[in-house]
N, C-alpha and C positions, 0 to 999 in steps of 0.2 A: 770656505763655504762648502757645505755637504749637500747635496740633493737627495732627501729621503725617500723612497717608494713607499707606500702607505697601500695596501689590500686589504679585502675582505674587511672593508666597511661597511658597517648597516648604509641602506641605501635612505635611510632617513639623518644620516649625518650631516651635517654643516660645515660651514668653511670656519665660524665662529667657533664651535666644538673642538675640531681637528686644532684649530688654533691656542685653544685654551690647555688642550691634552698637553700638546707641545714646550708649551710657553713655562711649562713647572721646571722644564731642565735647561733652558738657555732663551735667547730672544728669537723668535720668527722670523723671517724676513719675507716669507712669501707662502702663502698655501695656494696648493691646484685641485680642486677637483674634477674629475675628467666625467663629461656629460657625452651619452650618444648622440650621435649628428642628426642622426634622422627624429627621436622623440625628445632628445632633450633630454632624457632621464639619466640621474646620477648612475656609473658603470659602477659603482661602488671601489673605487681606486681613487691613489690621486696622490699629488707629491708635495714635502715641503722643504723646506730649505732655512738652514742654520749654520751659525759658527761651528766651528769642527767640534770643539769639547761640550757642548750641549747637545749637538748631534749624536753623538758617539756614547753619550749618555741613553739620551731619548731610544736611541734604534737598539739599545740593551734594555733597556726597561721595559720599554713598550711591546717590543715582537710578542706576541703570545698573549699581551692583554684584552681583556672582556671587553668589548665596546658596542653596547644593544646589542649582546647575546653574541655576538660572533667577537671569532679570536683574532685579533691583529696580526697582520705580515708585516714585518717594519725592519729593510732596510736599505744599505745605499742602492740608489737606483743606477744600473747600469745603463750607458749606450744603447739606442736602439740601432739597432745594423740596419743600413741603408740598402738598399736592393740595388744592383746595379741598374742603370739606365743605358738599352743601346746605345752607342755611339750611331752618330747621322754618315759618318762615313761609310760604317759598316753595311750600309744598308745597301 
């Protein structure tokens, strides 16, 4: 299983959309679209997740594609690096 990064999506895109784009080069298992906490509004990102060889397809094909006028960013999403947290002893 691949975890896609998906940017610079019009902010009018959908989870059905993203989904469909997807769907021409292997089977979906999941789309994310990532919403601001405070309005709720789509951040225009968002990830999805496929079998390795439809993935690997999809994240070549699609990077650079037209999608409501903006270009696609599309590919495997890395780790977010965690921030350390003090330790309580250190304290």
């Amino acid at each position: 299983m691949v975890n896609i990064y998906v940017g610079n999506m019009p902010f009018s895109a959908t989870e059905d959309e993203v989904r469909n784009l997807f769907a021409q080069f292997g089977e979906v298992q999941s789309v994310s679209l990532i919403n601001d906490r405070e309005t709720g509004r789509f951040k225009g990102f968002g990830f999805v997740e496929m079998e390795d060889e439809g993935a690997r397809t999809a994240m070549a094909e699609l990077n650079g594609r037209d999608m409501g006028g903006r270009s696609l960013r599309v590919n495997e999403a890395q780790a977010r690096p965690r921030s350390p947290r003090p330790r309580r002893d250190a304290w």
